[in-house]
C-alpha positions in Angstrom: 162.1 -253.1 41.1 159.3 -255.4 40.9 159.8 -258.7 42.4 158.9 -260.2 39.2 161.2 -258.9 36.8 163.7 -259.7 39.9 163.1 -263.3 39.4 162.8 -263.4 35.7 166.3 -261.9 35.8 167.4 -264.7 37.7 166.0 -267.5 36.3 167.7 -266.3 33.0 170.6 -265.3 34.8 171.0 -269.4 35.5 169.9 -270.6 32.6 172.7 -268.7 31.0 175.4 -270.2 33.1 174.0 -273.9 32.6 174.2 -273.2 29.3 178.3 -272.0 29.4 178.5 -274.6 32.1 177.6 -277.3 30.0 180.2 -276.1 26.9 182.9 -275.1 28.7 182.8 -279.1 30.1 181.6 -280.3 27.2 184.2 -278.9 25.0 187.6 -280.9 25.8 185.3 -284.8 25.9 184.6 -283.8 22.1 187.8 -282.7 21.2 189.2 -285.9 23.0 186.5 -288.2 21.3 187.3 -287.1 18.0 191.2 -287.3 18.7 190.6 -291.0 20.1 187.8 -292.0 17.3 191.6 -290.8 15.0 193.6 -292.9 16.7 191.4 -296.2 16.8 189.2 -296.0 13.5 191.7 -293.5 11.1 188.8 -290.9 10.9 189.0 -287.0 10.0 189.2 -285.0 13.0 186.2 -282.9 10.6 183.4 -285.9 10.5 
């Protein structure tokens, strides 16, 4: 294959595991924001 299309692969190929990186951390801190924002300030879990 061209060496090209070999790094274009790549460089997608990490910017699509940054990307499920970044929710798969980012996931429980909003779900245990929300639940604390709850707790403190009486606030729907929705807003």
């Amino acid at each position: 294959m061209n060496i090209g299309i070999i790094i274009i692969m790549i460089i997608y190929g990490l910017i699509g595991g940054l990307s499920t990186l970044f929710l798969f951390l980012g996931m429980p801190g909003l779900i245990i924001w929300k639940i604390y924002r709850r707790i403190k300030y009486h606030t729907a879990l929705t807003d």
